[in-house]
C-alpha positions as CSV (number, residue, x, y, z in Angstrom):
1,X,225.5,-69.4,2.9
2,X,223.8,-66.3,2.1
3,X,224.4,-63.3,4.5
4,X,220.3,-62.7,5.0
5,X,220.3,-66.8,6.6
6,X,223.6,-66.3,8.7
7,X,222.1,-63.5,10.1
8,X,218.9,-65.3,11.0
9,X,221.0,-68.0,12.5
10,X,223.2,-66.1,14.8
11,X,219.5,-64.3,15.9
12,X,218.3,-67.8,16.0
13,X,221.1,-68.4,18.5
14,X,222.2,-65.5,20.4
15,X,218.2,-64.0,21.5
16,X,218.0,-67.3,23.7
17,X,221.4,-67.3,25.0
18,X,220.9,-63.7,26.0
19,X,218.1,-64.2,27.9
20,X,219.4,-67.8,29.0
21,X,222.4,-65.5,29.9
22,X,220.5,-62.6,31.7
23,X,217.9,-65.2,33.8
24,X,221.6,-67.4,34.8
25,X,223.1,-63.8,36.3
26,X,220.6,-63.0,38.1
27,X,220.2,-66.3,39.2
28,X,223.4,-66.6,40.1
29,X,223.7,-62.8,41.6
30,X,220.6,-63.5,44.0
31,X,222.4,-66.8,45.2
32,X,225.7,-64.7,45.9
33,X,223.3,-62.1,48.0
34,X,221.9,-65.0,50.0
35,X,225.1,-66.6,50.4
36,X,226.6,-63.2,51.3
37,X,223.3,-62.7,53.7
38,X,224.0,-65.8,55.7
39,X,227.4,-64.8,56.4
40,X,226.7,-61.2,57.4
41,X,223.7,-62.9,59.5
42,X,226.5,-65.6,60.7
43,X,229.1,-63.1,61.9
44,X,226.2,-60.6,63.4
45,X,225.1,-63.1,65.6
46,X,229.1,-63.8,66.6
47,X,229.2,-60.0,67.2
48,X,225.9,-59.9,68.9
49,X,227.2,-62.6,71.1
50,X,230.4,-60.4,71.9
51,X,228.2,-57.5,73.2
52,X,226.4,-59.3,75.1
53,X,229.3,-60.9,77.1
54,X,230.3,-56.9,77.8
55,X,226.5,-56.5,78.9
56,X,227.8,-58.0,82.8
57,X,230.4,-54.9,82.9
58,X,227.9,-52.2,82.6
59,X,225.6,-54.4,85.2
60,X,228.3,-54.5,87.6
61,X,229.2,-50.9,87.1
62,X,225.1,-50.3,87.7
63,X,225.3,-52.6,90.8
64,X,228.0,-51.0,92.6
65,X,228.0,-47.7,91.8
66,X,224.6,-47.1,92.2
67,X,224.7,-49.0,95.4
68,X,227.6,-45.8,96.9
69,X,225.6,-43.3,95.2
70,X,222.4,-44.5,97.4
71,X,225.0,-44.9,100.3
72,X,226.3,-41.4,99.8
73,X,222.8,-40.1,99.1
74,X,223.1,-36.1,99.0
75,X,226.0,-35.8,101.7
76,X,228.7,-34.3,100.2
77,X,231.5,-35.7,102.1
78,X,230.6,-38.9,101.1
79,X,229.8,-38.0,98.0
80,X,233.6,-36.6,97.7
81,X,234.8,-40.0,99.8
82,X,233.1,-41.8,96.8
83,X,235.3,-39.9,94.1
84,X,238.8,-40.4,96.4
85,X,238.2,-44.1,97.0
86,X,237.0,-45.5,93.7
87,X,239.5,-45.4,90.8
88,X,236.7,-46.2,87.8
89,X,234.9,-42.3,89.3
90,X,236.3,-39.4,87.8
91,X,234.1,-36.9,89.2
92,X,230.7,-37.2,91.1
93,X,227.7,-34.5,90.7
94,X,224.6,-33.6,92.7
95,X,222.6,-31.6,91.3
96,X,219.0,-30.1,92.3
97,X,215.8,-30.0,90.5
98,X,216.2,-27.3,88.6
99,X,219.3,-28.5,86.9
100,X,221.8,-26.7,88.7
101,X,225.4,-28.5,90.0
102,X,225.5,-28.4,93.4
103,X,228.8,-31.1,93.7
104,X,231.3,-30.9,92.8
105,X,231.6,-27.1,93.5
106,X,233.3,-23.8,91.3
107,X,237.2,-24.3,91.1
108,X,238.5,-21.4,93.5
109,X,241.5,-21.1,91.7
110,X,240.9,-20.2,87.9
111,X,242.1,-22.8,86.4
112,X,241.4,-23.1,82.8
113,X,241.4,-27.0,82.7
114,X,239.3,-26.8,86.0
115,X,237.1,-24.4,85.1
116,X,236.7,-25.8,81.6
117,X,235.6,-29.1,83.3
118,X,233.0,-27.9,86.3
119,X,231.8,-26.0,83.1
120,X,230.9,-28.9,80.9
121,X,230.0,-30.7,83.9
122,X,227.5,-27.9,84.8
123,X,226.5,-28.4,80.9
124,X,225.9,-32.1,81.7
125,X,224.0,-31.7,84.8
126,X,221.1,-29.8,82.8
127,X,220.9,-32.8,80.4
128,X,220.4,-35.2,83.5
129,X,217.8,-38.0,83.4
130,X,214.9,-36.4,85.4
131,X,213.4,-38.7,87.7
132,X,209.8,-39.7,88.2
133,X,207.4,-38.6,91.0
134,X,206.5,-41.7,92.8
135,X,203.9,-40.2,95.2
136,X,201.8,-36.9,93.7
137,X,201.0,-35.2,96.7
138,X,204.2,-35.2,98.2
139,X,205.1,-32.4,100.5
140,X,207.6,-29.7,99.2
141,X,210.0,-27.4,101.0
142,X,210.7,-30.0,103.4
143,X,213.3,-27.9,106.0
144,X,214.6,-31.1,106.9
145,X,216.0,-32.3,104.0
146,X,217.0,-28.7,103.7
147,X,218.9,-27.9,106.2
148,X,221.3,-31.8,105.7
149,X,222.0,-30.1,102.7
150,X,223.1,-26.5,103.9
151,X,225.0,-27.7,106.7
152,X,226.9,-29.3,104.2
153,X,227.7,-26.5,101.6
154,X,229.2,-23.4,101.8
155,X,227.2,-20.3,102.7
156,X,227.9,-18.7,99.1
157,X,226.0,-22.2,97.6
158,X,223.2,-22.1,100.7
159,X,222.1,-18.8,99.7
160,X,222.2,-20.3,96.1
161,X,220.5,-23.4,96.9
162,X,218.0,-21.7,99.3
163,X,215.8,-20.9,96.4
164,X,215.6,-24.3,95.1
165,X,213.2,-27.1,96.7
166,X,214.3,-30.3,96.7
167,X,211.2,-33.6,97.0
168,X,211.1,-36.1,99.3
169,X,213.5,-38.9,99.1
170,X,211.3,-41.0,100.9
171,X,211.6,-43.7,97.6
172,X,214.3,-44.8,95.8
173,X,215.1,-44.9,91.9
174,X,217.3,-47.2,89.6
175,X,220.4,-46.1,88.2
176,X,220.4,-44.7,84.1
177,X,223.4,-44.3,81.9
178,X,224.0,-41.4,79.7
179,X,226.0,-40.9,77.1
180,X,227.8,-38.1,77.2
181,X,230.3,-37.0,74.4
182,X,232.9,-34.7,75.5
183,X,236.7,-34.0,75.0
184,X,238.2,-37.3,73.3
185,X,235.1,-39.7,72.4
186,X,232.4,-41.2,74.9
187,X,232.1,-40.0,78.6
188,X,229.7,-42.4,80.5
189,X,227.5,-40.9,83.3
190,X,225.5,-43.3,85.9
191,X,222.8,-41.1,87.4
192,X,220.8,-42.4,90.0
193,X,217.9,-40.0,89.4
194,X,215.1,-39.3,92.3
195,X,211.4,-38.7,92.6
196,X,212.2,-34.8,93.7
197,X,213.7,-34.3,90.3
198,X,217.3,-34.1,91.9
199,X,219.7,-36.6,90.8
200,X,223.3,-37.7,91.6
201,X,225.8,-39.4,88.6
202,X,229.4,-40.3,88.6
203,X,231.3,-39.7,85.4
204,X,233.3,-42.8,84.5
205,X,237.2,-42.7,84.3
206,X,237.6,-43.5,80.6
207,X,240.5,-45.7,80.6
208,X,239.0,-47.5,83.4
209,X,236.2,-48.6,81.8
210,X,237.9,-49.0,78.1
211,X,240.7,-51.4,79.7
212,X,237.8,-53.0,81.0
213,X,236.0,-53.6,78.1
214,X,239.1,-55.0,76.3
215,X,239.4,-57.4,78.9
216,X,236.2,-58.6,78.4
217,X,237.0,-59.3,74.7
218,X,239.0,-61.9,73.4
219,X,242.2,-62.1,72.4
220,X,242.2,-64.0,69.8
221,X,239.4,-65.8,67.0
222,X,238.9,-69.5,66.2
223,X,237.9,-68.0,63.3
224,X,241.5,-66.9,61.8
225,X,240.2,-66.0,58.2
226,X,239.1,-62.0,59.4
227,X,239.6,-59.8,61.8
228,X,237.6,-58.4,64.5
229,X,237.6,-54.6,65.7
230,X,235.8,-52.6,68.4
231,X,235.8,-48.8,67.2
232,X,234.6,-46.0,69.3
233,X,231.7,-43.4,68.1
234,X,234.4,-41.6,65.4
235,X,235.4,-44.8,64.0
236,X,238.6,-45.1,65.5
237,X,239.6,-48.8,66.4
238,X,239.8,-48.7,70.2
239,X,240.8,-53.1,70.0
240,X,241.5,-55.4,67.3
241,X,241.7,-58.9,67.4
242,X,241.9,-62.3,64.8
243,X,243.8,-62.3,61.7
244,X,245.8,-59.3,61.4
245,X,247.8,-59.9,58.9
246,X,246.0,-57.8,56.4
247,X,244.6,-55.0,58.7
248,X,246.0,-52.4,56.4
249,X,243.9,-53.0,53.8
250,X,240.4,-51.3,53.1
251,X,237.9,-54.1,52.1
252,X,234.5,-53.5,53.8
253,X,233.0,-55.0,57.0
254,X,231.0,-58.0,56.2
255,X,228.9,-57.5,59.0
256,X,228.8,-54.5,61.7
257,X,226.1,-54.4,65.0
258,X,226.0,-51.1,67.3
259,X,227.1,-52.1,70.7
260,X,224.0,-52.0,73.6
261,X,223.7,-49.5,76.1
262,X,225.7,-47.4,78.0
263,X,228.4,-48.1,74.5
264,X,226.3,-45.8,72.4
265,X,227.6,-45.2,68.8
266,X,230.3,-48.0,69.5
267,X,230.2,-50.8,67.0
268,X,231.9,-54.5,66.9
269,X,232.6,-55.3,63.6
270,X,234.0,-58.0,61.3
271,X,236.4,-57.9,58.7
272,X,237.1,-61.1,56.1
273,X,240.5,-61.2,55.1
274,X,239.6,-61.5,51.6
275,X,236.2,-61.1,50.1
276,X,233.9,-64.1,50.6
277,X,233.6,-65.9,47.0
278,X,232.4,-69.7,47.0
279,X,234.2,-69.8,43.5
280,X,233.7,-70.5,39.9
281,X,232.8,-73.9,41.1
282,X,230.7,-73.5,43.9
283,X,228.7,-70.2,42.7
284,X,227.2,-71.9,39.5
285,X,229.2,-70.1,36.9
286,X,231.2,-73.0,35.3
287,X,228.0,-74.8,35.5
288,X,226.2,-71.9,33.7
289,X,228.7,-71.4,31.2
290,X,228.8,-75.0,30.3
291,X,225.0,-75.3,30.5
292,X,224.9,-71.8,28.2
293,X,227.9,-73.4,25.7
294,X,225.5,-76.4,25.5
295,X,222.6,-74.8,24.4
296,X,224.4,-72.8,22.0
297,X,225.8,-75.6,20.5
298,X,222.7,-77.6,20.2
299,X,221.2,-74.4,18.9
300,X,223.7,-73.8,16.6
301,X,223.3,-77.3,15.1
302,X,220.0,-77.5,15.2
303,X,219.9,-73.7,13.4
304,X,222.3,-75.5,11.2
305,X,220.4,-78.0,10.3
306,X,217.2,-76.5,10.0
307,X,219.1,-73.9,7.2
308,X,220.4,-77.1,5.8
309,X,217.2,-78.6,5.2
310,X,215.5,-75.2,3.9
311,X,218.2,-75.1,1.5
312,X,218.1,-78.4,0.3
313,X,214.5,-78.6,-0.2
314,X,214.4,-75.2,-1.9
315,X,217.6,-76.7,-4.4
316,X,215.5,-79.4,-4.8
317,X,212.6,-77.4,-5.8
318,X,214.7,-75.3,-8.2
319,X,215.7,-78.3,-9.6
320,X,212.5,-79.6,-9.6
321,X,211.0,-76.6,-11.9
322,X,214.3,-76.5,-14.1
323,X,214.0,-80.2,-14.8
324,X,210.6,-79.8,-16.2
325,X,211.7,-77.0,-17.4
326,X,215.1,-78.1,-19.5
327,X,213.4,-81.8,-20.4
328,X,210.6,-79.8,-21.9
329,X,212.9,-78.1,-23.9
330,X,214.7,-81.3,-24.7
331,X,211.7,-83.5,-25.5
332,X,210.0,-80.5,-27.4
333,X,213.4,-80.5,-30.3
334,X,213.0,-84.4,-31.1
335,X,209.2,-83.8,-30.9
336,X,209.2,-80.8,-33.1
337,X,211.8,-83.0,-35.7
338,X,209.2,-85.6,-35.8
339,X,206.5,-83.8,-36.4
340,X,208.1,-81.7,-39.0
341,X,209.6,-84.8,-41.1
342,X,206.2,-86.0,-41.0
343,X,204.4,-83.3,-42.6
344,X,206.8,-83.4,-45.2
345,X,206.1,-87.3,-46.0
346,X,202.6,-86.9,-45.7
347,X,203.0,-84.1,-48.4
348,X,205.7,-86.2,-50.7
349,X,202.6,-88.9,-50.4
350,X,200.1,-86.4,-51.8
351,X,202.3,-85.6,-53.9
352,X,202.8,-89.1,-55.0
353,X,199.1,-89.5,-55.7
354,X,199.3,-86.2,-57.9
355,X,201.6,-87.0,-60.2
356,X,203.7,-90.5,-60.8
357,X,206.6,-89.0,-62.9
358,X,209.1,-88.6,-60.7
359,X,208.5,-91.5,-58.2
360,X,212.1,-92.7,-57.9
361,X,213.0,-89.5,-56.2
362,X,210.0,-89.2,-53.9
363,X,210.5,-92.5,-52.6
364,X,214.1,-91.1,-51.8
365,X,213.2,-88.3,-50.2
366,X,210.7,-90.0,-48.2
367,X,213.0,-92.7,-46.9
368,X,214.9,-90.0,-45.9
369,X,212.4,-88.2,-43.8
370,X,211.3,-91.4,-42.6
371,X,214.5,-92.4,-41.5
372,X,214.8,-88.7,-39.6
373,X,212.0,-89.7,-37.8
374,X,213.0,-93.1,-36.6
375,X,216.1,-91.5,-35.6
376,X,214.6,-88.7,-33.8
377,X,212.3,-91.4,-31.9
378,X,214.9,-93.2,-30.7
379,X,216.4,-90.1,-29.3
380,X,213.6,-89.0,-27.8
381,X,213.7,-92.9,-26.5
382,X,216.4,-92.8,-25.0
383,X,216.4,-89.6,-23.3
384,X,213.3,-90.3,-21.8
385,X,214.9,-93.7,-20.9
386,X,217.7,-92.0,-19.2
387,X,215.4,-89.6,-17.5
388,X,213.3,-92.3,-16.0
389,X,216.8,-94.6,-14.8
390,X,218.1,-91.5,-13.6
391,X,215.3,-90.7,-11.6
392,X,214.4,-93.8,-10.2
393,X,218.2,-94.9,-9.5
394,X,217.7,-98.1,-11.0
395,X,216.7,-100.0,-14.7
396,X,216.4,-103.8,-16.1
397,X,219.1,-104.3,-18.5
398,X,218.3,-105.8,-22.0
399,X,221.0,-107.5,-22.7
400,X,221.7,-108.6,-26.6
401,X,225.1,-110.7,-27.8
402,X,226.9,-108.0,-29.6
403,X,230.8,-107.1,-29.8
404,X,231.4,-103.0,-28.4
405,X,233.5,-102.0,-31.2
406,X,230.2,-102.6,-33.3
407,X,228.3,-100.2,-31.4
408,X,230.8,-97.7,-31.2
409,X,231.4,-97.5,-34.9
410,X,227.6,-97.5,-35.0
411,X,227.3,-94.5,-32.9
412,X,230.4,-92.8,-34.5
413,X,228.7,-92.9,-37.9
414,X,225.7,-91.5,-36.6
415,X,227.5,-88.5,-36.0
416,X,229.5,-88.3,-39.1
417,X,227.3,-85.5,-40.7
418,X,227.7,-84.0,-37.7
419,X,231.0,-83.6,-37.2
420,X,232.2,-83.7,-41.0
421,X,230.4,-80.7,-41.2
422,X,232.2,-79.1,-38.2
423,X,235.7,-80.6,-39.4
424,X,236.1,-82.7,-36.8
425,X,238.2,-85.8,-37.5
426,X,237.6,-89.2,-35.7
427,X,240.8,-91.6,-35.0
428,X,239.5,-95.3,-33.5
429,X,241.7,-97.0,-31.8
430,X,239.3,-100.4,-31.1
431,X,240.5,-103.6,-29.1
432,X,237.1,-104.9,-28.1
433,X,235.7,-107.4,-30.7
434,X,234.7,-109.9,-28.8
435,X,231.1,-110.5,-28.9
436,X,229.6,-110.5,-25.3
437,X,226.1,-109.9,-23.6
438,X,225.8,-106.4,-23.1
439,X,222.8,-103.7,-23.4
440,X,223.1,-101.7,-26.6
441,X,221.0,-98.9,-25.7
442,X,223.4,-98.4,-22.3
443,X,226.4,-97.8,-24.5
444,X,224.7,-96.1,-27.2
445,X,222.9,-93.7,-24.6
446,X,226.8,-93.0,-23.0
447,X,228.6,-92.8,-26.2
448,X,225.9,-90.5,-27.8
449,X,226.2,-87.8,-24.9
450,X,230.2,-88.1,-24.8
451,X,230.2,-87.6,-28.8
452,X,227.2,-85.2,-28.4
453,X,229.5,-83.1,-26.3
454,X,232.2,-83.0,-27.9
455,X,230.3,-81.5,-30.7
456,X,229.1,-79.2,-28.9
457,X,231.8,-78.4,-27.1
458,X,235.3,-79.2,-27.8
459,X,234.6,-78.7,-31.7
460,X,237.5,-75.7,-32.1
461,X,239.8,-79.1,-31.3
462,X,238.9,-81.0,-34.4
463,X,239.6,-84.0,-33.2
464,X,238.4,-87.0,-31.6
465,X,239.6,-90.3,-30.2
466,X,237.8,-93.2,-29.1
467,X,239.9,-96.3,-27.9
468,X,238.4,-100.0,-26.4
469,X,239.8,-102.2,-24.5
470,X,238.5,-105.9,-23.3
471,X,238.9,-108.2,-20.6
472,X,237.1,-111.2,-19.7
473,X,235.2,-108.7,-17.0
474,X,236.0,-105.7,-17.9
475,X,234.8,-103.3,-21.1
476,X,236.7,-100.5,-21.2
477,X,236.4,-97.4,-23.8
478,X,237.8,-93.5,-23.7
479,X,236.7,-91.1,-25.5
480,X,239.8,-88.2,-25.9
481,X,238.9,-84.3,-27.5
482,X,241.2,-81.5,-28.3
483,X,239.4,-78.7,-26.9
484,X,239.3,-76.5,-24.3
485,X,239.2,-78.9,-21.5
486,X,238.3,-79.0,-17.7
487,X,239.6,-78.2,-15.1
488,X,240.1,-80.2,-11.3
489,X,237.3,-77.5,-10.3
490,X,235.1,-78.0,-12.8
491,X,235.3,-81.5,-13.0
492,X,234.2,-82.0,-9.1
493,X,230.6,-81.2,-10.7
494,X,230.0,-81.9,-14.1
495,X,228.4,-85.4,-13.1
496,X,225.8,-83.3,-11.0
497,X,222.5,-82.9,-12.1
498,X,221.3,-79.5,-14.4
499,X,225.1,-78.7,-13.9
500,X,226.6,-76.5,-17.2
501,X,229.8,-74.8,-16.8
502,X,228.7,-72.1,-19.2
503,X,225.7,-70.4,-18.6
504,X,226.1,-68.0,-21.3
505,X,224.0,-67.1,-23.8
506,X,225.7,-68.1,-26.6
507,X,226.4,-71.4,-24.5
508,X,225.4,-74.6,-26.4
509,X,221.7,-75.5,-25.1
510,X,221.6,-78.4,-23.2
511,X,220.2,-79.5,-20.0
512,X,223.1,-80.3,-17.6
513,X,221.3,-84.0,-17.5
514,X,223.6,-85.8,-19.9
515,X,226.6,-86.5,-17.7
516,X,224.7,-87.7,-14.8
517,X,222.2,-89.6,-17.4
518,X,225.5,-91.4,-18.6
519,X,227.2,-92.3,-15.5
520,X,224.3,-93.5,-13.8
521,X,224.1,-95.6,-17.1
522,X,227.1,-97.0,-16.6
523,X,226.4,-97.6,-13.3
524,X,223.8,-99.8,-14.1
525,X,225.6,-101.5,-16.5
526,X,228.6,-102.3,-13.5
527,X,230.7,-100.1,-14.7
528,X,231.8,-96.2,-14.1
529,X,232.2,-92.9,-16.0
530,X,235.1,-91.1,-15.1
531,X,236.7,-87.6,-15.9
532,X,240.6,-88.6,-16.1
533,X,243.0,-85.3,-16.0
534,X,244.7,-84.5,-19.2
535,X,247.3,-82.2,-20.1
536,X,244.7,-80.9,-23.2
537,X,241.5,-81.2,-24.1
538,X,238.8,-83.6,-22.1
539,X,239.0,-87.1,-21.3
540,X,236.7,-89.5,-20.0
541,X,236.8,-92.9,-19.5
542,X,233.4,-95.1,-19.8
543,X,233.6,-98.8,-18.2
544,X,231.0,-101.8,-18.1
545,X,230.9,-105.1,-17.3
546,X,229.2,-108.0,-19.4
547,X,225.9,-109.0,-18.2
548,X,225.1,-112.4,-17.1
549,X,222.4,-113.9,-19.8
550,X,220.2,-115.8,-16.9
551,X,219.6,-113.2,-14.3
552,X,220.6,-110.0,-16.6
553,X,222.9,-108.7,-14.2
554,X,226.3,-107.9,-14.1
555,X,228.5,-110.9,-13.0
556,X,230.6,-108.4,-10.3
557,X,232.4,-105.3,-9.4
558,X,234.4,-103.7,-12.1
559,X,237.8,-103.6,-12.0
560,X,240.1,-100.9,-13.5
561,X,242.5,-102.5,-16.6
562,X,246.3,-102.1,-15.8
C-alpha cells in the first residue's frame, strides 16, 4: 500500500479517535468532579452535623456564665467570688466605658508572668464588644452607681476611675463571645456588654473548654474508611478520631467546614484513607476504551475497505485502458498482415491482366498471399474469440469428432517456419489418437499461445516437447521447453490478466492476455492449465474433457491421470 494512502488512513482513523478520545476525558473527568462533589458535599454535611452538636456547649457556657456575670454585676467581690468558684473562668474583667480594666487589678508584686497577663488583658479590654444604648437620653454621672463602684476599689483606682462615667444599668444586654488569640492558640472571652458602654467578660480556662469539646465529639466513626480531626486556628490536630491506621500519611482533606462561633478559625475535617476512585469499572474508562477500540476498529476496516475498493477500481481502470490499449496493438499486427498480403494479390492480379507469360508463378505467389491471409484471419479469429470468452467468463463449445494428436501436429506444423528458423527442435511424444468430440478451435487457441511462447521466449533452449495422453474422460497434453524457466514467484501470476514478467524493452511484445485467454479456454472445455515445477525450463500441463455431442457440454469434472 502506498505510503501517501497509509497515511490517509491512519488520519482517516486517528482525527476521530482523538476527538472521540478528548470529548470521553472530559466526559469522564466532569463525572469524577461530580462524583468527588457529592462526597465532599456528603462528608460536609457529616461535619456540619458535628458542629452543630458542639453548638449546646457554647449555649450552656452563654447560659450560665452570663447568668453570674449579671449576678455579680460590677461588684468586685463577687466578681472575684465568680473567678474562685468556677473552674472553666480563668480570669474575670470589668472594665469602663472608655476601655480601661478596672478588674482584675495591677499585680503588686512585679511579676513578669503576672504582669505580662493583666497587660494583655488590659490589651483585650480595649478590643471589648461595646454595648448599645438602649435609652438616648439617659442620665450620665449618676453618683450612685458611682460611689458602689468606689467603695469597692482601692483609692489609687477611685481617683483613676473618678474621671470616667459610667451609664445607667437600668437594662440589661446578652452575652457576646470574642475571640481572642493569645499565648498558645484561641482564648475565648464571654462579655456581657451594657448600654453605658462598660462591659464585664470572663476569659475561659482553655483546657476546660477543649476537654469539653472532645467530649462532645465522638469517639469513634461508623464510617471506618477515613479519619476525622478537629485542628485548632494553626492547624494543629487538637482530636482525631475514625480510621487511624494511616494518619501519617499526607493525602488531602476531602472535605473541611470552619467550626461556628465562639470556635473561630477551628475546622472539622475529613480525611479518606485512600483517595476516593469508583474504578476502571465504575468511572467509564473500560467502557470508553472499549467503546474507542470499537470505533477504531470499525474505522480501520471500513478505511480499509474503502482503500480496497479505490484501489481495485483504479487497477481495474488501468487495466481497462491497457486492454484497449494492448488488444489494439494485437488486432492492429493481424490487421496490418491482412491488409498488406492483400495489396500484394490485388497487384499480382493486375499484373495478371498485364501480361500472361509467367502465370504459373503468379498463381503461386498468390496462393501464398492468400493463404497469409486466411491464416492471419483466423488469428485475428481467435484472439478476438478468446477476448470475448475471457471477458464474458463463459462460451458455447463447437464441438467436431476429431482425434488431439491431429490437432496438435496441425498446430506444430503451423509453427514449423517459425521455429526452424530459430533452431528450435520439436520431439512429440503423442498417446491420444482416439477420435472424440472435442472443439478444435479450444485446443488450437491453447496450443498456439503455449508454442507461441515458447518462441518467444524459451527459444535460447531449442527445444520443445509436446506429449498426450487419453482416457476415456480425460485429455491430457504437456508442452516441456528448455529455457530459462519460472520460478514459484513468478508462476503465482502468470495466469493473471496483462501480467508479463519482463517489461523490458527489448521484451517480446505481447499483451499479458495469452495465459489467462488459454486457461479460461480450458476451462471451458472442463479441463485446466497448469504451470508444473520443473528442474529446467517451463512446463505446463493443458487438460480437457470430451464434450457431450447432445447438450455440447463436458460430460464432468476432470480428473488428473495417474
Amino acid at each position: 500500500m502506498p505510503l501517501r494512502h497509509v497515511l490517509a488512513l491512519l488520519l482517516l482513523i486517528v482525527s476521530p479517535l482523538i476527538l472521540i478520545g478528548w470529548l470521553g476525558t472530559a466526559t469522564l473527568a466532569r463525572q469524577q468532579q461530580q462524583q468527588r462533589e457529592q462526597l465532599q458535599q456528603l462528608f460536609a454535611g457529616r461535619l456540619r452535623d458535628l458542629s452543630s452538636n458542639l453548638r449546646p456547649i457554647a449555649q450552656r457556657y452563654e447560659t450560665d456564665l452570663g447568668n453570674q456575670l449579671r449576678v455579680a454585676d460590677r461588684d468586685l467581690d463577687q466578681l472575684a467570688e465568680l473567678r474562685r468558684s468556677t473552674p472553666i473562668v480563668r480570669s474575670v474583667l470589668l472594665v469602663d466605658r472608655d476601655g480601661r480594666l478596672i478588674y482584675p487589678r495591677k499585680p503588686v508584686v512585679d511579676e513578669t508572668s503576672e504582669t505580662l497577663w493583666h497587660a494583655a488583658l488590659s490589651e483585650l479590654a480595649r478590643g471589648r464588644p461595646i454595648g448599645e444604648i438602649e435609652e438616648a437620653n439617659a442620665p450620665r454621672g449618676d453618683s450612685g452607681s458611682l460611689s458602689s463602684i468606689k467603695q469597692n476599689l482601692p483609692q489609687s483606682r477611685t481617683s483613676r476611675t473618678s474621671k470616667s462615667s459610667f451609664a445607667s444599668t437600668s437594662s440589661t444586654t446578652s452575652t457576646r463571645w470574642q475571640s481572642w488569640f493569645h499565648e498558645d492558640g484561641l482564648q475565648l472571652v464571654l462579655w456581657l456588654p451594657r448600654s453605658d458602654q462598660t462591659a464585664t467578660g470572663i476569659v475561659l480556662e482553655r483546657g476546660r473548654w477543649m476537654a469539653d469539646l472532645v467530649e462532645a465529639l465522638p469517639a469513634s466513626s461508623p464510617d471506618e474508611s477515613g479519619r476525622y480531626e478537629l485542628r485548632d486556628s494553626t492547624d494543629r490536630t487538637v482530636y482525631r478520631w475514625g480510621d487511624s491506621t494511616n494518619a501519617t500519611n499526607q493525602s488531602q482533606p476531602l472535605a473541611t467546614i470552619r467550626m461556628e462561633s465562639p470556635w473561630n478559625g477551628w475546622r472539622l475535617l475529613y480525611t479518606p484513607s485512600i483517595t476516593p476512585n469508583p474504578g476502571w469499572l465504575a468511572d467509564g474508562t473500560i467502557p470508553l476504551l472499549a467503546t474507542l477500540l470499537a470505533l477504531a476498529t470499525t474505522m480501520l476496516l471500513l478505511g480499509v475497505y474503502v482503500l480496497t475498493t479505490i484501489r481495485r477500481q483504479m487497477a481495474l481502470a488501468q487495466q481497462r485502458v491497457s486492454f484497449a490499449s494492448h488488444v489494439s496493438h494485437e488486432l492492429r499486427t493481424p490487421l496490418t498482415n491482412i491488409r498488406l498480403y492483400a495489396e500484394l494479390a490485388k497487384r499480382d492480379l493486375d499484373s495478371e491482366t498485364a501480361s500472361s507469360s509467367d502465370k504459373p508463378n503468379q498463381r503461386g505467389r498468390l496462393l501464398e498471399r492468400l493463404d497469409v491471409i486466411e491464416e492471419e484471419s483466423q488469428r485475428l479469429s481467435r484472439l478476438v474469440t478468446g477476448v470475448l470468452d475471457m471477458v464474458s467468463g463463459k462460451g458455447k463449445l463447437r464441438p467436431t469428432i476429431e482425434a488431439p494428436d491431429q490437432i496438435i501436429r496441425r498446430v506444430v506444423e503451423s509453427f514449423a517456419p517459425a521455429f526452424e528458423s530459430l533452431e528450435i527442435k520439436t520431439n512429440l511424444k503423442l498417446n491420444a489418437n482416439e477420435a472424440i468430440p472435442i472443439d478444435t478451435d479450444v485446443i488450437e487457441l491453447v496450443l498456439v499461445n503455449l508454442l507461441s511462447n515458447v518462441e518467444k521466449y524459451a527459444a535460447s533452449g531449442k527445444r520443445a516437447t509436446l506429449t498426450s495422453v487419453q482416457t476415456a474422460t480425460l485429455i491430457t497434453i504437456d508442452v516441456i521447453d528448455k529455457g530459462p524457466g519460472i520460478t514459484k514467484s513468478e508462476a503465482k501470476r502468470i495466469f493473471e490478466p496483462f501480467e508479463r514478467l519482463d517489461d523490458s524493452l527489448s521484451a517480446p511484445a505481447g499483451t499479458g492476455l495469452g495465459l489467462a485467454i488459454a486457461r479460461n479456454a480450458a476451462r471451458r472445455h472442463g479441463g485446466e492449465l497448469t504451470w508444473i515445477p520443473s528442474e529446467s525450463g517451463s512446463h505446463f500441463r493443458f487438460t480437457l474433457q470430451p464434450v457431450n455431442p447432445t447438450s455440447n457440454h463436458v460430460s464432468s469434472s476432470p480428473t488428473e491421470p495417474s
